[in-house]
C-alpha positions as CSV (number, residue, x, y, z in Angstrom):
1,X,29.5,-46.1,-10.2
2,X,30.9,-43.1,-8.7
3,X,29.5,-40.1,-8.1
4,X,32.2,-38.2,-9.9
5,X,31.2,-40.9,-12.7
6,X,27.5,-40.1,-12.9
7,X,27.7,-35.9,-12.3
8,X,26.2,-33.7,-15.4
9,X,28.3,-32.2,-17.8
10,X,27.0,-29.1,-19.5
11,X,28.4,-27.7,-22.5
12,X,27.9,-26.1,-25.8
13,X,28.3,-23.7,-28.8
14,X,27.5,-19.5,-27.8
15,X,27.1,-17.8,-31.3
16,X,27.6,-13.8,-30.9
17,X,26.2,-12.1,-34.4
18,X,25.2,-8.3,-35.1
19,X,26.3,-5.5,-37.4
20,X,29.9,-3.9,-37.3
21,X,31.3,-1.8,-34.4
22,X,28.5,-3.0,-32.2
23,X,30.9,-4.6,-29.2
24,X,30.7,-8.2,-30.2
25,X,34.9,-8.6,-29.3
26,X,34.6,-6.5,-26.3
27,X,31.9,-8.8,-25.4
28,X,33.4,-12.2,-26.0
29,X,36.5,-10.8,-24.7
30,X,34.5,-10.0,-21.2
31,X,32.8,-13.2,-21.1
32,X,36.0,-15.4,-21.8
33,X,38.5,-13.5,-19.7
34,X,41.1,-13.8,-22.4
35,X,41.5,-11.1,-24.9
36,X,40.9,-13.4,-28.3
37,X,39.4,-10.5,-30.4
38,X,40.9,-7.4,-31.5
39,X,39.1,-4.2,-30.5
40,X,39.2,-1.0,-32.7
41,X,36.7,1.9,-33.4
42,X,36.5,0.7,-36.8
43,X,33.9,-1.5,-39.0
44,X,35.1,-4.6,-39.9
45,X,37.7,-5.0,-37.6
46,X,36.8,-8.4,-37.0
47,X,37.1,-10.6,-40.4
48,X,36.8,-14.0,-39.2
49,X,35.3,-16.1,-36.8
50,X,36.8,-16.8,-34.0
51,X,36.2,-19.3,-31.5
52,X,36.9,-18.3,-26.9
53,X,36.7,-21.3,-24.7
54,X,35.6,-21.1,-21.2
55,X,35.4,-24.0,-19.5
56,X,35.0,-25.2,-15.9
57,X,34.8,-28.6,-13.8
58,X,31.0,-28.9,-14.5
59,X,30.8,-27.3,-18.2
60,X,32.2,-25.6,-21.4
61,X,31.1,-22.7,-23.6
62,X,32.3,-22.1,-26.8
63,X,32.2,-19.0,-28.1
64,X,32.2,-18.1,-31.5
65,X,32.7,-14.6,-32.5
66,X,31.7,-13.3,-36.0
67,X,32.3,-10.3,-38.3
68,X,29.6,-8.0,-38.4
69,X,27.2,-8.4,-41.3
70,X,28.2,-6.2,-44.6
71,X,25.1,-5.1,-45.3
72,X,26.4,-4.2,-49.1
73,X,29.5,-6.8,-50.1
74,X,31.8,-5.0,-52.0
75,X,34.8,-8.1,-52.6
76,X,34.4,-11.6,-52.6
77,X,36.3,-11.2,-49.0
78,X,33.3,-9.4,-47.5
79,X,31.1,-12.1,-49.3
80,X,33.0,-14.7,-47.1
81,X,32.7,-12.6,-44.0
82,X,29.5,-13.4,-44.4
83,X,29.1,-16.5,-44.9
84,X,31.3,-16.8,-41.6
85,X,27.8,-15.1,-40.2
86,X,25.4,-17.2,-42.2
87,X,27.5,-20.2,-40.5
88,X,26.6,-19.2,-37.1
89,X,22.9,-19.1,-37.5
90,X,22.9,-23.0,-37.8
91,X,25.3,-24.4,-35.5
92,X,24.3,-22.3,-32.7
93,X,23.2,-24.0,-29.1
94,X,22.3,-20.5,-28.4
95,X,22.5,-17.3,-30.2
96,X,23.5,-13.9,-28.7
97,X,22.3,-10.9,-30.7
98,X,24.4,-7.3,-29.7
99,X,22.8,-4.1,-30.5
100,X,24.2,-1.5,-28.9
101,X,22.2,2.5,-28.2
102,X,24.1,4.2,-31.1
103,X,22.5,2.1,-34.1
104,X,19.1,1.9,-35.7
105,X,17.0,-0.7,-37.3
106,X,14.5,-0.8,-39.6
107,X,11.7,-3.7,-38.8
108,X,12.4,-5.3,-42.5
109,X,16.2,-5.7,-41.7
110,X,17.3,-9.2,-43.4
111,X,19.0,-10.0,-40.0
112,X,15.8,-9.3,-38.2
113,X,14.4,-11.9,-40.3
114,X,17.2,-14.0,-39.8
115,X,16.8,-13.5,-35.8
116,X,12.8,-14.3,-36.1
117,X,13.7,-17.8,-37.1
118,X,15.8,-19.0,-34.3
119,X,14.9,-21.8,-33.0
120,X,17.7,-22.0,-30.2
121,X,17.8,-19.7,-27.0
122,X,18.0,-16.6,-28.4
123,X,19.6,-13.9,-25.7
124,X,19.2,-10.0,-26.7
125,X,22.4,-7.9,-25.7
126,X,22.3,-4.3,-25.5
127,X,25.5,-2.7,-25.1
128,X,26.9,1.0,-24.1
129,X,24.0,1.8,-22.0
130,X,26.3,4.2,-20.4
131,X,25.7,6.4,-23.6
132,X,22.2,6.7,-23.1
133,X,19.5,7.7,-20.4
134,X,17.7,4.9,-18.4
135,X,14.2,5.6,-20.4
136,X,15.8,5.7,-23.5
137,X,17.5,2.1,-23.0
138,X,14.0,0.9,-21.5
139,X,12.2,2.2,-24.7
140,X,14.8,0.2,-27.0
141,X,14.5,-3.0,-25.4
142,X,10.9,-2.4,-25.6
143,X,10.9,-1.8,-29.4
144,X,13.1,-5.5,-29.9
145,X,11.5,-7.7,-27.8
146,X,8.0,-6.5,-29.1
147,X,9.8,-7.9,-32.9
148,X,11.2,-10.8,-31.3
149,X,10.8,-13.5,-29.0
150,X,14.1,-13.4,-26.8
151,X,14.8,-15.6,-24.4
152,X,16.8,-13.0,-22.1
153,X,17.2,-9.6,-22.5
154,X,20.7,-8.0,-20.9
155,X,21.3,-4.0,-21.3
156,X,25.0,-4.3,-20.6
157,X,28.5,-2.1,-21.2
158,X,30.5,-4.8,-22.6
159,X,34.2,-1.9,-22.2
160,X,32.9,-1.1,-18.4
161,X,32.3,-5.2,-18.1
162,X,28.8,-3.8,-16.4
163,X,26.1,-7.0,-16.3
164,X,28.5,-8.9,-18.6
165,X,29.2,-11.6,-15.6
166,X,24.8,-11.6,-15.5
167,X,24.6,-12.5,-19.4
168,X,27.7,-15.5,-18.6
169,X,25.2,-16.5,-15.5
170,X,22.3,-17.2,-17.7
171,X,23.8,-18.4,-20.5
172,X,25.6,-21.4,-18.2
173,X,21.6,-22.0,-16.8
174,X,21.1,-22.6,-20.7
175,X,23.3,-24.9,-21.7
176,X,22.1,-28.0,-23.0
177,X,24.1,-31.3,-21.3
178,X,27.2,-32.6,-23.4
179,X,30.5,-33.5,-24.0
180,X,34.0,-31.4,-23.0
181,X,34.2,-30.4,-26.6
182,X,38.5,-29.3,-26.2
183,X,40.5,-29.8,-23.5
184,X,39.7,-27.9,-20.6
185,X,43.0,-25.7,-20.4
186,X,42.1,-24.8,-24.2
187,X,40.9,-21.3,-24.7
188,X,40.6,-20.4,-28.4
189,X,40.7,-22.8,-31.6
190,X,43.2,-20.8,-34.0
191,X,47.1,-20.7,-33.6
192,X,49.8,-18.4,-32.2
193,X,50.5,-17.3,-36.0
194,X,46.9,-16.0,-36.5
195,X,46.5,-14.3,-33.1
196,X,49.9,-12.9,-34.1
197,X,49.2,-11.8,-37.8
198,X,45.8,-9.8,-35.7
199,X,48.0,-7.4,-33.8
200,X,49.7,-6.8,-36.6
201,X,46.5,-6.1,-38.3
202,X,45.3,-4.2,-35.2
203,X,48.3,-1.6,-34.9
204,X,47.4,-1.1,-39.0
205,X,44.0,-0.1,-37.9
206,X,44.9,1.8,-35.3
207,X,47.8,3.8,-36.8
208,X,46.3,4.5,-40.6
209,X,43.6,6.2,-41.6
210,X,40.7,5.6,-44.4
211,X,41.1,2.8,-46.8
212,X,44.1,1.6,-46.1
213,X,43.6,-0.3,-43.0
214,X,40.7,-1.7,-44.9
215,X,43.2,-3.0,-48.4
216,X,45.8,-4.7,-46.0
217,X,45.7,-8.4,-45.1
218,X,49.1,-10.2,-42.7
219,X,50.3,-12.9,-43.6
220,X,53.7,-14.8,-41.2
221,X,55.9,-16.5,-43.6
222,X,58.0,-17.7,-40.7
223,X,57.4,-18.4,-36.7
224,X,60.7,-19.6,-35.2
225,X,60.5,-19.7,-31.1
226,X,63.0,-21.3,-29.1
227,X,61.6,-20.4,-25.9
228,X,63.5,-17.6,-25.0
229,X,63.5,-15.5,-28.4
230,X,60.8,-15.6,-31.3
231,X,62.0,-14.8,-34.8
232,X,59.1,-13.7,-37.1
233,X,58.7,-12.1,-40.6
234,X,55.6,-10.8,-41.6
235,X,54.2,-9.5,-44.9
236,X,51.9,-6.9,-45.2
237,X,49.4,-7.0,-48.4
238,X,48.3,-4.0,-49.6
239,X,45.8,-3.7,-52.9
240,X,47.7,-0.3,-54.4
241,X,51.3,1.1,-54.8
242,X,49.9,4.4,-53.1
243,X,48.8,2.4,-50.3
244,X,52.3,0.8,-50.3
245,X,53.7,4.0,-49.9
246,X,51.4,5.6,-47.6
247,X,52.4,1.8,-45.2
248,X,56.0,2.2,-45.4
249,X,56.3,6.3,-44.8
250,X,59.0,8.8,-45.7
251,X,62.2,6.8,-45.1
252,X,60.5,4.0,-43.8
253,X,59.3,5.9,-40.7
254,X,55.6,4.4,-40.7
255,X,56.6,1.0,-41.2
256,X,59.2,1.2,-38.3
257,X,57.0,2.7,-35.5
258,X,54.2,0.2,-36.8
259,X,57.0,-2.4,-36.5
260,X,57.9,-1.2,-32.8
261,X,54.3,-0.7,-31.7
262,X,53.4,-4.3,-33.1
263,X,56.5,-6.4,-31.2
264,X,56.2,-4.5,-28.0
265,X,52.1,-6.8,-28.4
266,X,53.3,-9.6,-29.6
267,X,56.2,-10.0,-26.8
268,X,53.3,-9.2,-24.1
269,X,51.5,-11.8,-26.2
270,X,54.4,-14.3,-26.2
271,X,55.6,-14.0,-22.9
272,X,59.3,-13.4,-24.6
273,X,61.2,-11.2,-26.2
274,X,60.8,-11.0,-30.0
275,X,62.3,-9.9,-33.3
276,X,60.2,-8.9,-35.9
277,X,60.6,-8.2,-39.6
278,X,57.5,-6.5,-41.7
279,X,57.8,-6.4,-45.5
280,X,54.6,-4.6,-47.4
281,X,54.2,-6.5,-51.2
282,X,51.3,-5.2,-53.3
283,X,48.7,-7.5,-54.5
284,X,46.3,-5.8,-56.4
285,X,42.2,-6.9,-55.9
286,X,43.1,-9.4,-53.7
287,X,39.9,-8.7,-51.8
288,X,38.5,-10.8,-54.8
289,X,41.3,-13.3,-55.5
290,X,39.9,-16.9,-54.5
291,X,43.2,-18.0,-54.1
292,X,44.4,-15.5,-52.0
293,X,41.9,-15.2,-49.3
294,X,41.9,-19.5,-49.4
295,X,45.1,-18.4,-48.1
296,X,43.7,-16.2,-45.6
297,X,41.9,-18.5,-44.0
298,X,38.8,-17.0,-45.7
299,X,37.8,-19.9,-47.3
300,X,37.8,-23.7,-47.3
């Protein structure tokens, strides 16, 4: 038997939960080296779970990002969201829990309770440190790991990347020994559709204001790539003719900058040029129509 035969594989699942707008994309992002999350300002810009593969000659982590927990579900799709967060908490080979400086918890918090019965390493994650003073950040992880028993404790800025390559060092010294899960050149388990109906998403969130980011869902009704030029035609979902309107703009203005902003993404994404068509359709409460968020990947 060799000794390429006999070395020690490591690998295994990295579960990242927390509440909304905490940094949990920024993280994985960091920690992967791939940009597989959107990034906004805004709750809930995250609405499924999505997996980040990192993998080297001697191990693989698979990362799992999650929505933030809706504290108070308001459609069947937040319901789903979390059960997408429920999920994590049992298939988890370790668990990473992001707080960040801003937020504030109160010691009966369900996810508290939730984080108290871990029984997998269990790493605490405290992000934008760069917002607070060094005695403040001490005091807060303090106040957590006198709730909890962490495993490891990291006070990190997940945007400024600061500690982030620390939190990937430990977790590798945690993994448990196993199998190359995906292929090695693998990094993420969902298509080129879904990664393009995100952008889409993301320009939505980043260009509109109040609900309406928050009532629209993508969906691509066609992908054709040749190589050299990708064809695509998008629909845009929205719950409300006023939202409809608000989408497309006077003379169609909106919809065309959003249009121009989204391609100039998904090209980068691509690596080719691209022609893209947006329509907007209005489905009313589809937030709550099984049907439609089975089609949304929301549910099984």
């Amino acid at each position: 038997m060799t000794e390429e035969s006999t070395k020690k594989h490591y690998s295994g699942f990295v579960n990242i939960v927390g509440r909304p707008n905490v940094g949990k994309s920024t993280l994985m992002n960091a920690l992967v080296g791939q940009r597989m999350s959107i990034i906004t300002n805004k709750p809930q810009t995250t609405r499924h779970r999505i997996m980040g593969i990192l993998s080297d000659e001697n191990y693989q982590i698979v990362f799992s990002d999650t929505p933030g927990l809706v504290s108070d579900p308001a459609y069947k799709m937040h319901e789903a969201m979390n059960n997408f967060v429920e999920g994590s908490f049992h298939d988890a080979d370790i668990m990473l829990f992001v707080t960040d400086m801003l937020e504030a918890y109160k010691e009966d918090d369900p996810l508290i309770e939730k984080l108290q019965k871990v029984d997998c390493p269990l790493f605490l994650i405290i992000n934008k440190i760069d917002l607070k003073k060094p005695m403040e950040v001490a005091k807060t992880i303090q106040w957590w790991n006198k709730l909890i028993l962490f495993t490891e404790t990291f006070p990190i800025s997940a945007l400024k990347k600061k500690n982030t390559a620390l939190v990937q060092e430990h977790l590798i010294k945690n993994l448990p020994e196993g199998p190359v899960f995906y292929p090695k050149d693998q990094l993420t388990d969902k298509s080129e559709r879904f990664f393009v109906s995100e952008i889409i998403r993301e320009k939505i969130l980043l260009r509109y204001k109040q609900e309406i980011p928050y009532s629209c869902e993508v969906a691509i009704d066609s992908f054709k790539d040749d190589g050299v030029l990708a064809k695509i035609r998008a629909t845009i979902f929205v719950g409300r003719k006023t939202h409809k309107s608000i989408l497309i703009g006077k003379d169609g203005q909106a919809i065309r900058s959003l249009g121009i902003d989204a391609r100039r993404s998904i090209e980068t994404f691509l690596q080719r040029r691209l022609y893209l068509e947006l329509h907007v359709k209005i489905k009313e409460n589809w937030r709550n129509d099984d049907r439609m968020l089975k089609g949304f990947g929301y549910k099984q």
